[in-house]
ZABA-420708 format. One line per 10 residues: their letters; for each residue x, y, z of N, C-alpha, C. Coordinates in nm, 3 decimals. Layout:
# residues N
A	X/Y/Z/X/Y/Z/X/Y/Z | ...;
# end
This chain:
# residues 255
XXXXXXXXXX	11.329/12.921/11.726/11.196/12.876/11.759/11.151/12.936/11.888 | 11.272/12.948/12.011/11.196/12.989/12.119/11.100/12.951/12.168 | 11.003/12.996/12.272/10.913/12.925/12.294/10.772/12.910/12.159 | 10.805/12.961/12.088/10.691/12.929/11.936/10.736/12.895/11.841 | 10.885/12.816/11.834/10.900/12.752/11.759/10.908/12.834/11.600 | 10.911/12.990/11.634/10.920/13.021/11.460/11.061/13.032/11.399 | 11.048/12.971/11.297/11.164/12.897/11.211/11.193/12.988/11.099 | 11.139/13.092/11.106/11.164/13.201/11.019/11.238/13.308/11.041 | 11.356/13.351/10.937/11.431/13.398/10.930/11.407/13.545/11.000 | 11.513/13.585/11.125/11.499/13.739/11.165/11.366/13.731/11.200;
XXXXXXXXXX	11.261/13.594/11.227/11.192/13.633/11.357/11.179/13.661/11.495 | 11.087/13.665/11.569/11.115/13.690/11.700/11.180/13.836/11.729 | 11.199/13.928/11.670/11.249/14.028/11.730/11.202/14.120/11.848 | 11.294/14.150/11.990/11.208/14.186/12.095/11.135/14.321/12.052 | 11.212/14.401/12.008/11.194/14.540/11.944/11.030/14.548/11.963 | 10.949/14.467/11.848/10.852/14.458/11.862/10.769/14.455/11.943 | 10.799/14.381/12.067/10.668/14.443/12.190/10.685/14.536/12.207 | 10.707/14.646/12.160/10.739/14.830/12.222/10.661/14.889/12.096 | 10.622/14.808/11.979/10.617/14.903/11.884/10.493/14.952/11.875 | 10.452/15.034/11.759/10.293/15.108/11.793/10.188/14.994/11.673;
XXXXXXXXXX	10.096/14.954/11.698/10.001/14.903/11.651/10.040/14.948/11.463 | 10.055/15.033/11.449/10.045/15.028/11.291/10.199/15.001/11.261 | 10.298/15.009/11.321/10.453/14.949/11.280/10.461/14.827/11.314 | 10.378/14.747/11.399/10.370/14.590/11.452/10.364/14.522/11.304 | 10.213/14.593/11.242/10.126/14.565/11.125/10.239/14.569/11.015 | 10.323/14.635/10.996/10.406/14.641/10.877/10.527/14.555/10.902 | 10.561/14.514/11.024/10.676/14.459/11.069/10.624/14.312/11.015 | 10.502/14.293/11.073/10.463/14.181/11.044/10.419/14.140/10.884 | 10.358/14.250/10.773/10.348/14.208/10.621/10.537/14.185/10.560 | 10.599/14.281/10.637/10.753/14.296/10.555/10.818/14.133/10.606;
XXXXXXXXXX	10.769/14.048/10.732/10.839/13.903/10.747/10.750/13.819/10.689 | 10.602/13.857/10.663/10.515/13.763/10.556/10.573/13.795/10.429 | 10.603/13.869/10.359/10.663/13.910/10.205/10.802/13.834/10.216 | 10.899/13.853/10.349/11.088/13.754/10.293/11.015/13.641/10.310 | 10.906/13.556/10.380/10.883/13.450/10.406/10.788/13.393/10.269 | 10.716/13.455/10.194/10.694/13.410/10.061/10.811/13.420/9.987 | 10.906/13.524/9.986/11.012/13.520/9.905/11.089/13.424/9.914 | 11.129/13.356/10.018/11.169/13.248/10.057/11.112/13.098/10.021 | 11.026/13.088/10.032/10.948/13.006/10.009/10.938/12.944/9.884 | 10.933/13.080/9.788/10.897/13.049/9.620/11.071/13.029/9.605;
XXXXXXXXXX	11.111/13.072/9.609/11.303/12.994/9.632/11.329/12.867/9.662 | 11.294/12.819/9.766/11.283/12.665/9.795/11.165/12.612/9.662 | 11.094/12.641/9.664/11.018/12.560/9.591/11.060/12.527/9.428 | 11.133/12.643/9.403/11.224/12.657/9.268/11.313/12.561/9.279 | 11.383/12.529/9.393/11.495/12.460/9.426/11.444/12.318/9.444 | 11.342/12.304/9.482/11.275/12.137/9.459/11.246/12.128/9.325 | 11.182/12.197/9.258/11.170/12.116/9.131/11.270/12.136/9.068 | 11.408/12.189/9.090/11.506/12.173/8.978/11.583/12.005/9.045 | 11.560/12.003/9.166/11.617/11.950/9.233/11.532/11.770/9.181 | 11.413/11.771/9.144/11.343/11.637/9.160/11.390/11.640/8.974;
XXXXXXXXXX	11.399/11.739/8.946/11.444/11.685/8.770/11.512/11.730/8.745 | 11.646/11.740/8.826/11.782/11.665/8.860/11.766/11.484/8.912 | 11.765/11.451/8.995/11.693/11.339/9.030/11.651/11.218/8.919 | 11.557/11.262/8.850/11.463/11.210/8.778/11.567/11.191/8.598 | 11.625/11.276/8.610/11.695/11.281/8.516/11.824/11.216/8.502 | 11.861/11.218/8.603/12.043/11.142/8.680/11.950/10.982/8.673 | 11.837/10.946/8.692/11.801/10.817/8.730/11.778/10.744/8.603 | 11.734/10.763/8.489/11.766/10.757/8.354/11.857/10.745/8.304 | 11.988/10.800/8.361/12.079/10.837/8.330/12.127/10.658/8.370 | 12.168/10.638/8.495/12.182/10.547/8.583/12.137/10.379/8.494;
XXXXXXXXXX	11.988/10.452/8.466/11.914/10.250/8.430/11.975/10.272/8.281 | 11.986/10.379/8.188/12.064/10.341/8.070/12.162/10.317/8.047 | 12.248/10.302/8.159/12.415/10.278/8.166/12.509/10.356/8.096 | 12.437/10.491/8.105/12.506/10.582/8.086/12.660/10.619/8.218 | 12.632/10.563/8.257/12.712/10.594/8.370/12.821/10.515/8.428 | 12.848/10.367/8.345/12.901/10.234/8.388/13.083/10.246/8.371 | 13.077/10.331/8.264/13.218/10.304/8.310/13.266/10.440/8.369 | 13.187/10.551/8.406/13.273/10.635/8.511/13.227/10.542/8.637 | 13.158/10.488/8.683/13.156/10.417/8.779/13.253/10.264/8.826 | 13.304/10.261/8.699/13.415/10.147/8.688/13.524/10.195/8.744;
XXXXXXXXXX	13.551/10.319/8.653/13.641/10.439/8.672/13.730/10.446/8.804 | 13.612/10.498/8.908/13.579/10.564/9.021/13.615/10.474/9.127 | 13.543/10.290/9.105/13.600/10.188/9.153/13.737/10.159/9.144 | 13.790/10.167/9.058/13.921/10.109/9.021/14.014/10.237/9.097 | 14.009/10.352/9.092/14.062/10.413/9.172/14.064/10.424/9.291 | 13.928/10.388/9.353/13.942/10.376/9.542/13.980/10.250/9.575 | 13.986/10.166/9.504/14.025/10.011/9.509/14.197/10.012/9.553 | 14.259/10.083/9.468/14.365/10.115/9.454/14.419/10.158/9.611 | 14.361/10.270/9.686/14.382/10.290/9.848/14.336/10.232/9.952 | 14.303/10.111/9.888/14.237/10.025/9.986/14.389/9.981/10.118;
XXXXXXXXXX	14.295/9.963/10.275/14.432/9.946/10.317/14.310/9.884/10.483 | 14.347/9.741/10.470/14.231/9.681/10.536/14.283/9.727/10.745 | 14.407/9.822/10.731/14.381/9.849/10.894/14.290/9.972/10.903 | 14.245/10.025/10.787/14.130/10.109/10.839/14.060/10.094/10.771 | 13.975/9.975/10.766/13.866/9.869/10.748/13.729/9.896/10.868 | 13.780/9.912/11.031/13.682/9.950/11.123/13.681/10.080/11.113 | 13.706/10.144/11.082/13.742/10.312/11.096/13.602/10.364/11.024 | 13.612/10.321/10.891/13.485/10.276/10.814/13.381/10.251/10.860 | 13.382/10.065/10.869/13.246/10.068/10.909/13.148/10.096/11.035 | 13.272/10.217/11.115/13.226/10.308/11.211/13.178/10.407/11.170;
XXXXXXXXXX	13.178/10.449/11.062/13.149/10.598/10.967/13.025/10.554/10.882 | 13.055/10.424/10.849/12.874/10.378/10.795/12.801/10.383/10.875 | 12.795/10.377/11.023/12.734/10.324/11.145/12.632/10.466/11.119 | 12.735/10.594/11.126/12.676/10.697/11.154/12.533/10.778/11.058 | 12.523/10.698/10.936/12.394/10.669/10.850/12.357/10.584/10.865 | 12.390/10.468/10.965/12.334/10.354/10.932/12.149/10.371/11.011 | 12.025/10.285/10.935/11.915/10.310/10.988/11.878/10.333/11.122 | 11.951/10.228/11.216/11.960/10.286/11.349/11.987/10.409/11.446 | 12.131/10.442/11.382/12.148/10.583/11.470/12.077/10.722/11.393 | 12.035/10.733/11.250/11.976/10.823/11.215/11.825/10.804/11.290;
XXXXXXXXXX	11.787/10.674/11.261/11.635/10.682/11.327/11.624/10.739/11.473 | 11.723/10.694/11.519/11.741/10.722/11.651/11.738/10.907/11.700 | 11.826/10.940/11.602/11.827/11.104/11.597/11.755/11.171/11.549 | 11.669/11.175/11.417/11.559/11.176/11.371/11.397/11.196/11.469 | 11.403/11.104/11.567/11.329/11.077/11.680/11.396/11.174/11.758 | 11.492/11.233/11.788/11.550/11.289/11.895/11.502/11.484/11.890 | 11.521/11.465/11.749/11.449/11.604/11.667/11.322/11.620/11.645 | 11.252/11.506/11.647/11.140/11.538/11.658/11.043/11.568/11.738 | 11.133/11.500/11.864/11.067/11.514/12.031/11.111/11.670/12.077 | 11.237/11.727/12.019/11.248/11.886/12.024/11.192/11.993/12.020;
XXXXXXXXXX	11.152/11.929/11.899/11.044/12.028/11.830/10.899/12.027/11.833 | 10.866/11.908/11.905/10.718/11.899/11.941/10.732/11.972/12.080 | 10.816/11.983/12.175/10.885/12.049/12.313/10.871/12.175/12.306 | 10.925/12.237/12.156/10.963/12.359/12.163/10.879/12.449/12.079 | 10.747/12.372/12.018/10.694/12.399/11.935/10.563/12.383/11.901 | 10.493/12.422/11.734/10.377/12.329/11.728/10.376/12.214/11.703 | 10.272/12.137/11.790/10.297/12.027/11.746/10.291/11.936/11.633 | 10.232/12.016/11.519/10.251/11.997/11.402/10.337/11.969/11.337 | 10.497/12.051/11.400/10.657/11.988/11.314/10.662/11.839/11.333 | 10.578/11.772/11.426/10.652/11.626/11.420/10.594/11.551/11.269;
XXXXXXXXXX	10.513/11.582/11.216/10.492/11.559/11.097/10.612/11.532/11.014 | 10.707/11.623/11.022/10.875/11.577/10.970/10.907/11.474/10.985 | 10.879/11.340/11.053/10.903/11.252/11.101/10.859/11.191/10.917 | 10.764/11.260/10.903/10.716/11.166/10.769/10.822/11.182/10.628 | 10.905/11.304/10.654/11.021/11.293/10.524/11.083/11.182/10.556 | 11.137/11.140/10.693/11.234/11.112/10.692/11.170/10.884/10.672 | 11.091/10.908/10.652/11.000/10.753/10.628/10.989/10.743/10.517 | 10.937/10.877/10.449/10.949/10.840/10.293/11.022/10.867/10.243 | 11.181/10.902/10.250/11.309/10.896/10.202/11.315/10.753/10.231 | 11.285/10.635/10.332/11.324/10.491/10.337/11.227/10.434/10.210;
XXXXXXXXXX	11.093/10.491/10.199/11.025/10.397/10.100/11.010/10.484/9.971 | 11.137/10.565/9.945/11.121/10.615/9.829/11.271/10.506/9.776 | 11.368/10.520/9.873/11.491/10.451/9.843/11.463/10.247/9.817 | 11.349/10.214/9.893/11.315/10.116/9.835/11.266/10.068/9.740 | 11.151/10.191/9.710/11.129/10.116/9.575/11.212/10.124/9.439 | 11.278/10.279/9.416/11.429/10.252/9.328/11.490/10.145/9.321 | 11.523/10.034/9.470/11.604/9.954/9.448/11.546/9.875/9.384 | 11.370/9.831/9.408/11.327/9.730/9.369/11.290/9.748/9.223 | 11.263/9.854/9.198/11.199/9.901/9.054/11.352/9.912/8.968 | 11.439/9.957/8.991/11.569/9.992/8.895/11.669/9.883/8.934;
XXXXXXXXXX	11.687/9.816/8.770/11.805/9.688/8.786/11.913/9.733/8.783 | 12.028/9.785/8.886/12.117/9.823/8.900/12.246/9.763/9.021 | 12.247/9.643/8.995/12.359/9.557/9.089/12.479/9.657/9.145 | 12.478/9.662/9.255/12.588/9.688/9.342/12.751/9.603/9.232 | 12.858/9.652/9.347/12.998/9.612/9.288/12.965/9.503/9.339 | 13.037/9.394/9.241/13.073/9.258/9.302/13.145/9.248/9.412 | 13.092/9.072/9.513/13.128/9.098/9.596/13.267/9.088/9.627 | 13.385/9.043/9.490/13.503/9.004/9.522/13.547/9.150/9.535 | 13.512/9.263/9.529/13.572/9.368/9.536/13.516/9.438/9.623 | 13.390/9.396/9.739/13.346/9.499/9.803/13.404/9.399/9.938;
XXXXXXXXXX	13.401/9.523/10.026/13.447/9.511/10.222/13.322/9.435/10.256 | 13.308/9.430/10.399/13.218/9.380/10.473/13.166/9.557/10.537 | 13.046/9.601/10.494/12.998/9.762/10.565/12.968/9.784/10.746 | 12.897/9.816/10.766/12.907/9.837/10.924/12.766/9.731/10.941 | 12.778/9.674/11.094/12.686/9.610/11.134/12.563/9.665/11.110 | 12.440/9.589/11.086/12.318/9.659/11.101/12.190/9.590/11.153 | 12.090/9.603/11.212/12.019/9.510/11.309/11.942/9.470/11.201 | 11.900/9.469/11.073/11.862/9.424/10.983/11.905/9.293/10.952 | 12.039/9.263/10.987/12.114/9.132/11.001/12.044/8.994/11.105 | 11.971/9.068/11.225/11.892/8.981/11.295/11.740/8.935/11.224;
XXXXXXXXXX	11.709/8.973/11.134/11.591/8.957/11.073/11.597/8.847/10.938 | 11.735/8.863/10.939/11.785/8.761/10.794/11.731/8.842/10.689 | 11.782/8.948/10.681/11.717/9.028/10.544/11.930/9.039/10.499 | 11.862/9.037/10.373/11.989/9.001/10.339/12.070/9.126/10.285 | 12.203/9.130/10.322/12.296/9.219/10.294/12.414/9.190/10.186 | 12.399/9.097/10.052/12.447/9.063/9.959/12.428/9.173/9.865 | 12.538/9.207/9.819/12.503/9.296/9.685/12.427/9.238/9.594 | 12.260/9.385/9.570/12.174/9.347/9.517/12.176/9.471/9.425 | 12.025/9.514/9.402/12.046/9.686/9.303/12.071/9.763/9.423 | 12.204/9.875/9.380/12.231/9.968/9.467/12.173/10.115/9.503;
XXXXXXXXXX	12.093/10.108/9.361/12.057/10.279/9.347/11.912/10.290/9.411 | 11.919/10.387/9.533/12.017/10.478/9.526/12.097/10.443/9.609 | 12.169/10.518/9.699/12.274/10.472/9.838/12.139/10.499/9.924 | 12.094/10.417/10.034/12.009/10.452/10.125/12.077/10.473/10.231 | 12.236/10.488/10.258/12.276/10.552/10.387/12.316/10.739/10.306 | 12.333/10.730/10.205/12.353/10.919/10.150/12.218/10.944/10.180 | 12.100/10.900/10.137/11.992/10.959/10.151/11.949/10.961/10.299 | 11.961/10.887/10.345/11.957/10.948/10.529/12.055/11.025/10.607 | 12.189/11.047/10.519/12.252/11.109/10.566/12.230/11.219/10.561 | 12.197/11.274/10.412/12.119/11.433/10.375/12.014/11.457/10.434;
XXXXXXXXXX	11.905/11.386/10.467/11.765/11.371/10.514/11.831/11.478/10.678 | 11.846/11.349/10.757/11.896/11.372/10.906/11.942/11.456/10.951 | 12.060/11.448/10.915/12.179/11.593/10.916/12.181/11.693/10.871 | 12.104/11.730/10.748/12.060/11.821/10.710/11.948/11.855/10.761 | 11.838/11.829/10.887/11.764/11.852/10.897/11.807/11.919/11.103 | 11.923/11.854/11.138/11.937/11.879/11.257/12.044/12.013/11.205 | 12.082/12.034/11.076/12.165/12.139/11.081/12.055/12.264/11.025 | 11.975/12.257/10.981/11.857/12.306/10.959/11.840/12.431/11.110 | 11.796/12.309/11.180/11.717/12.348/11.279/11.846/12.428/11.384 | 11.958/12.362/11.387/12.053/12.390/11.511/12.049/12.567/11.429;
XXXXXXXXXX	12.105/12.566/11.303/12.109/12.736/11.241/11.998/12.808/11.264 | 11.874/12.770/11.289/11.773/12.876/11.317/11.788/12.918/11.475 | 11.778/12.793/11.512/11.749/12.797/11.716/11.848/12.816/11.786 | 11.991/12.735/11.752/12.061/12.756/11.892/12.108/12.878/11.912 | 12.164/12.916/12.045/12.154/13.014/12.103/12.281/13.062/12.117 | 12.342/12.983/12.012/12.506/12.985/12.065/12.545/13.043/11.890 | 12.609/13.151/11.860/12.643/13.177/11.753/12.727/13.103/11.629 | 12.854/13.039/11.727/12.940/12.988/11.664/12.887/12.846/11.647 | 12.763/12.732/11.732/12.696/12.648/11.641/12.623/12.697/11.503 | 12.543/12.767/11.535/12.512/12.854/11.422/12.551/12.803/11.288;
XXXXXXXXXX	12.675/12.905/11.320/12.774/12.914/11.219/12.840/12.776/11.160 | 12.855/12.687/11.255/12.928/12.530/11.210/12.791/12.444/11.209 | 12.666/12.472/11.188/12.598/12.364/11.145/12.585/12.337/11.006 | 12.583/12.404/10.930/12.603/12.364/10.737/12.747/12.340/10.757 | 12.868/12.388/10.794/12.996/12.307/10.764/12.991/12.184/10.801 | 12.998/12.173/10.945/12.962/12.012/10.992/12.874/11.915/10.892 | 12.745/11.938/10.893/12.721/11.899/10.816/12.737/11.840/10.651 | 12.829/11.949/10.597/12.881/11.960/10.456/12.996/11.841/10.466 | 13.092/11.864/10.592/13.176/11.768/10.598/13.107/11.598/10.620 | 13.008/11.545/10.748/12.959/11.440/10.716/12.916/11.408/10.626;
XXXXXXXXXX	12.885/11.418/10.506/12.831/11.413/10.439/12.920/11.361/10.318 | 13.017/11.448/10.342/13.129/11.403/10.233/13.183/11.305/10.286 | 13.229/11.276/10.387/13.323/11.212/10.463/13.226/11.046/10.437 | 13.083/11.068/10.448/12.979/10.910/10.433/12.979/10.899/10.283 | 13.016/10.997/10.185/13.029/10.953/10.060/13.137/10.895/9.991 | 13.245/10.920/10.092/13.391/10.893/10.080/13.384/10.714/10.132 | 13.296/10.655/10.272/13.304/10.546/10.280/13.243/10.469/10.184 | 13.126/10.486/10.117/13.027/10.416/10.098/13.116/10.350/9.960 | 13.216/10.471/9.879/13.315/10.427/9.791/13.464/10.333/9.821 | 13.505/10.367/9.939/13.589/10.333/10.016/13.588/10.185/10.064;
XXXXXXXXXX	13.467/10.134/10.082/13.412/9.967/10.154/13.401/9.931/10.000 | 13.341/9.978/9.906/13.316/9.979/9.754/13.234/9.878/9.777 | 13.106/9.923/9.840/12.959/9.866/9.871/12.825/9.976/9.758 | 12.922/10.065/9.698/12.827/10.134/9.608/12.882/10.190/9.509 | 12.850/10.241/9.380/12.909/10.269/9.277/12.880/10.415/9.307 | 12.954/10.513/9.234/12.962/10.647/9.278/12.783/10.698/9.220 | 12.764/10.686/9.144/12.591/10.700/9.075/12.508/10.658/9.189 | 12.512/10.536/9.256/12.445/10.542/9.372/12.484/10.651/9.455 | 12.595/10.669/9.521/12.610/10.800/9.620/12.569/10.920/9.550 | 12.561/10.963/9.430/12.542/11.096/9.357/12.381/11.093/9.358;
XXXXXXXXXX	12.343/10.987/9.355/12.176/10.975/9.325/12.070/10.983/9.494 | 12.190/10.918/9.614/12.153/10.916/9.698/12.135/11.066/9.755 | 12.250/11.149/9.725/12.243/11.295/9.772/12.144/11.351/9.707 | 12.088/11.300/9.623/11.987/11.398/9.524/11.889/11.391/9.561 | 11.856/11.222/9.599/11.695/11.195/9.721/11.651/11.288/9.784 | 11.771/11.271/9.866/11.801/11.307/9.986/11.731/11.483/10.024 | 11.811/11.548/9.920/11.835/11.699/9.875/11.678/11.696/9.880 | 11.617/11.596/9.761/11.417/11.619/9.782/11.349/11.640/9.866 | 11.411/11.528/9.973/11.319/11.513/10.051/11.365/11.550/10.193 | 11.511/11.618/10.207/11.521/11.733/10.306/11.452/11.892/10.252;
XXXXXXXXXX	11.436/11.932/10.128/11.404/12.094/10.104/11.241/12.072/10.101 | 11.203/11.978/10.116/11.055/11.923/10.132/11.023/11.995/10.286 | 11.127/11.898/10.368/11.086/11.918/10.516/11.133/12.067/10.530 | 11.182/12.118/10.531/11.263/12.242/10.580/11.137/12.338/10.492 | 11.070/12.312/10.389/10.956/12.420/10.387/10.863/12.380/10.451 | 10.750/12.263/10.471/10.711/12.227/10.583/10.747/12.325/10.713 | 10.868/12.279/10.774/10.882/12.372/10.888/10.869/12.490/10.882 | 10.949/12.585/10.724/10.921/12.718/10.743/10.776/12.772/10.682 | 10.665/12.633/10.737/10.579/12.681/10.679/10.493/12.825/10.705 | 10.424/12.932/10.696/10.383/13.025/10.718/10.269/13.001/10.873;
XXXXX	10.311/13.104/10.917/10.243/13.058/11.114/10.124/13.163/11.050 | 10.014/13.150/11.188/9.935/13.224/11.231/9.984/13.310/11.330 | 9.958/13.463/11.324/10.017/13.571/11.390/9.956/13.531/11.482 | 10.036/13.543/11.621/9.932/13.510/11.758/9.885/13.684/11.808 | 9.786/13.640/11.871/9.699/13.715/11.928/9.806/13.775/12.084;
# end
């Protein structure tokens, strides 16, 4: 991004202030052409991606899915081992609504810093990944595991409000879908901007690993059936390749 914030691939090159008026001009149609090429790629990748989604969720309310999800339970049930019980619901913490909101906000004040101020608009995936994951729960009858078989998950300030944390419908997971949302959006950004190669390089691993590692608890506390976590990454996947074209949306050449 630098000081303009462009989020596009192999921009910014210094080369260019030296060059002659008609190689500026071509430098600049040949990063408008990878940046449509790009673009129509992501956009391919959302709609396979929303019917994936749309299709897995059908899948889900017809109970197509009940006994690999029995399955799946009965096997993590099996490694259950209650001294790393906090270990857990320290690892839920790290999707939990608080510290993503918290970071979420932290990225967005970055990039309004470092940028136009238009990226804070991103702020809005990451709101309607919460009221897309709500209304699934409320619209799709899909009960969580019973509670004789689920843990107690990580604290959440939702608890001071008396909103209740009883297994209700689970689908989708609303800590996978903020986990993909968030983290995929600070690993997004750390791979374009930072200045340091080897972040660079470890922001999709890092990422790839939280990610697994919050899909591993959410089965692990057995506070969600694996269809919720599979459905939650899929949200998620929407409504992070949403934001990330947003950002790489096409700039105005400055003057």
């Amino acid at each position: 991004m630098g000081a303009q914030a462009n989020l596009a691939i192999g921009a910014a090159a210094p080369s260019r202030w030296f060059a002659s008026p008609a190689a500026a001009r071509s430098s600049a149609a040949d990063a408008s052409a990878d940046s449509l090429s790009g673009l129509t790629l992501r956009l391919g990748a959302l709609a396979a991606l929303v019917v994936a989604f749309v299709a897995f969720t059908f899948a889900v309310a017809g109970g197509s899915l009940n006994l690999f999800d029995q399955q799946v339970l009965q096997a993590v049930s099996g490694a259950w081992n209650p001294s790393l019980h906090p270990l857990f619901q320290a690892i839920a913490e790290l999707a939990g609504v608080e510290v993503t909101s918290i970071l979420m906000v932290a990225l967005v004040v970055f990039l309004v810093r470092n940028g136009p101020a238009a990226d804070a608009w991103v702020l809005v995936a990451f709101g309607a990944s919460q009221i897309l994951e709500t209304f699934y729960k409320t619209a799709l009858h899909h009960p969580g595991p019973p509670r004789s078989v689920s843990h107690a998950d990580g604290p959440s300030i939702t608890e001071l409000f008396g909103v209740s944390t009883t297994p209700g419908n689970s689908f989708p997971s609303g800590h996978m879908v903020r986990a993909v949302v968030v983290y995929g959006l600070i690993a997004f950004v750390v791979r374009r901007l930072a200045p340091s190669r080897t972040a660079r390089a470890l922001a999709v691993p890092v990422m790839v690993v939280l990610i697994l590692v919050e899909a591993f608890d959410r089965l692990y506390l057995d506070v969600h059936w694996e269809s919720d976590v599979i459905g939650g990454v899929l949200l998620g996947a929407v409504v992070l390749v949403s934001a990330t074209i947003w950002l790489d949306r096409p700039r105005r050449p400055e003057n």
